[in-house]
Short mmCIF file of the C-alpha atoms (twelve columns), coordinates in Angstrom:
data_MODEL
# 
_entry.id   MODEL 
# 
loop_
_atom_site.group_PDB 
_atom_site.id 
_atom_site.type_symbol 
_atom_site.label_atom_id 
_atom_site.label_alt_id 
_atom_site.label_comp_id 
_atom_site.label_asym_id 
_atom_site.label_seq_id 
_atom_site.Cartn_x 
_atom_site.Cartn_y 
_atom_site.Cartn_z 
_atom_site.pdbx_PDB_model_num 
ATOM 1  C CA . UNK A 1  113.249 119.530 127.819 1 
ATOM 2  C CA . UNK A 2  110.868 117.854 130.684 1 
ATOM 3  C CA . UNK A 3  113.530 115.300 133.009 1 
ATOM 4  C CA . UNK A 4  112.255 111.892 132.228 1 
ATOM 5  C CA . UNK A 5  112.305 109.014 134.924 1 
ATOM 6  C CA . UNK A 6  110.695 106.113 135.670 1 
ATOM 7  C CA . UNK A 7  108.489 107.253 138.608 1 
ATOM 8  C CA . UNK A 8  106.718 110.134 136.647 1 
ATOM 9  C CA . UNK A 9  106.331 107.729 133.156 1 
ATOM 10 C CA . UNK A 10 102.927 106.816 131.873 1 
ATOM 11 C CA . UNK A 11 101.652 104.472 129.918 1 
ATOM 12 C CA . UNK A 12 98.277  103.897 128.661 1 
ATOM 13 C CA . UNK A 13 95.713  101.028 130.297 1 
ATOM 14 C CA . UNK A 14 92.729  100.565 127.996 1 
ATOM 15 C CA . UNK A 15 90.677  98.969  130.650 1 
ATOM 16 C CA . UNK A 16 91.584  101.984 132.910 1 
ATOM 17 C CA . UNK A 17 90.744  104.097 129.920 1 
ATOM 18 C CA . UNK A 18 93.675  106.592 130.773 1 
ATOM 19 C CA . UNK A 19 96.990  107.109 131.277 1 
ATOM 20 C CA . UNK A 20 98.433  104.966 134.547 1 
ATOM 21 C CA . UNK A 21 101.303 104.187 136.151 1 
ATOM 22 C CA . UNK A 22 103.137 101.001 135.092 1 
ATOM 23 C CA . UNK A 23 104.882 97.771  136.373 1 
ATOM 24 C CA . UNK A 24 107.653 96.946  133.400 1 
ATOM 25 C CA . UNK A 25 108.764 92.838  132.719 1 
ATOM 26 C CA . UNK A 26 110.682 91.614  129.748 1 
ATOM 27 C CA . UNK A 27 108.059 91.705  127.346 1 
ATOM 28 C CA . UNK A 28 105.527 93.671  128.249 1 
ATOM 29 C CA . UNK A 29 103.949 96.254  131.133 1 
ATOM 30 C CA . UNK A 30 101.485 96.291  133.081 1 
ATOM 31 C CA . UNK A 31 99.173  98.946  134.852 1 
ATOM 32 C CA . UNK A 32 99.488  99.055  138.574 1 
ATOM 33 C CA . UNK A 33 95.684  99.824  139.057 1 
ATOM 34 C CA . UNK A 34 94.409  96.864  137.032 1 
ATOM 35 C CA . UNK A 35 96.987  94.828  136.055 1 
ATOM 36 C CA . UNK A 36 96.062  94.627  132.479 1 
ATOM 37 C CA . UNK A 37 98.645  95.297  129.757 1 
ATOM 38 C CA . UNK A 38 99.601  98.837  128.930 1 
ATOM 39 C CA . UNK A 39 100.493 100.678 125.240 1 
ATOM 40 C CA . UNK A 40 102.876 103.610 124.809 1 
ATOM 41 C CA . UNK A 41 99.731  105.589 123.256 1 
ATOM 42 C CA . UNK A 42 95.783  105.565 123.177 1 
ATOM 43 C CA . UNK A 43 94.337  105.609 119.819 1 
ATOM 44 C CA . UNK A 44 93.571  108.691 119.352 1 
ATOM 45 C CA . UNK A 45 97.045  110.442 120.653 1 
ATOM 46 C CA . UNK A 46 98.583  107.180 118.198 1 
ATOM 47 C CA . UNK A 47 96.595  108.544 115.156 1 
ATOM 48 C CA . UNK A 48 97.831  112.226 115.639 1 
ATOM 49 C CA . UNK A 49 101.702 110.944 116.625 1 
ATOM 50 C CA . UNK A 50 101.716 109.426 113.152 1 
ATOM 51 C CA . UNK A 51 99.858  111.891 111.070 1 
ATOM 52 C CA . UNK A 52 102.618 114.497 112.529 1 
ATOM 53 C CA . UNK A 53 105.387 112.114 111.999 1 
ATOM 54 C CA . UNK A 54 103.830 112.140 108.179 1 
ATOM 55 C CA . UNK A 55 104.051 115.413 107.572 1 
ATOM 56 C CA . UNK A 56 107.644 115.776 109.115 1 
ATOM 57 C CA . UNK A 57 108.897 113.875 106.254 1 
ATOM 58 C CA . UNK A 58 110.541 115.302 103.509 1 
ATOM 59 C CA . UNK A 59 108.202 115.994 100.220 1 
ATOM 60 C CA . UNK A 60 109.295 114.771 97.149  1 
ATOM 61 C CA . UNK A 61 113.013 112.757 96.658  1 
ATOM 62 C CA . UNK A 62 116.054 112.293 94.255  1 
ATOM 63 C CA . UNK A 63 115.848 114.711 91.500  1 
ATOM 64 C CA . UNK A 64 115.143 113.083 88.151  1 
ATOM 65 C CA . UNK A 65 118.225 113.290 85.792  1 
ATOM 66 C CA . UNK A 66 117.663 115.407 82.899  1 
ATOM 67 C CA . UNK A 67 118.251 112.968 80.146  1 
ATOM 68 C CA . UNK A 68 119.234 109.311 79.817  1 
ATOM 69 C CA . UNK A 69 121.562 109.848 77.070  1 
ATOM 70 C CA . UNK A 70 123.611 112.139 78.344  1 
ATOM 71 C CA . UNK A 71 125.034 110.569 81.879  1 
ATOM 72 C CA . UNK A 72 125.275 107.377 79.307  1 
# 
């Protein structure tokens, strides 16, 4: 697994239209470049996270009991 830190994070700038470097408050972060307010993901790469997440998840669920009466 890739070492994470601070100094080699992106986030995306959609004024920048890519992914920037990033000055972190509080509530929200910012893109050094522009200064405009940076997301974890573009749109596209958001889209794809989820429709992988989607099909991570486990088909189907609890299996139906067989009949009522019985576990009465």
């Amino acid at each position: 697994m890739d070492q994470l830190d601070f100094y080699n994070d992106l986030k995306f700038c959609h004024h920048c239209d890519q992914y920037v470097r990033y000055l972190m408050s509080m509530e929200h972060s910012y893109c050094v470049a522009c200064g405009n307010k940076v997301r974890l993901f573009s749109e596209s790469d958001w889209s794809a996270f989820n429709e992988t997440m989607a099909n991570k998840r486990p088909k189907g669920g609890r299996p139906r009991k067989k009949n009522a009466a019985e576990s009465a």
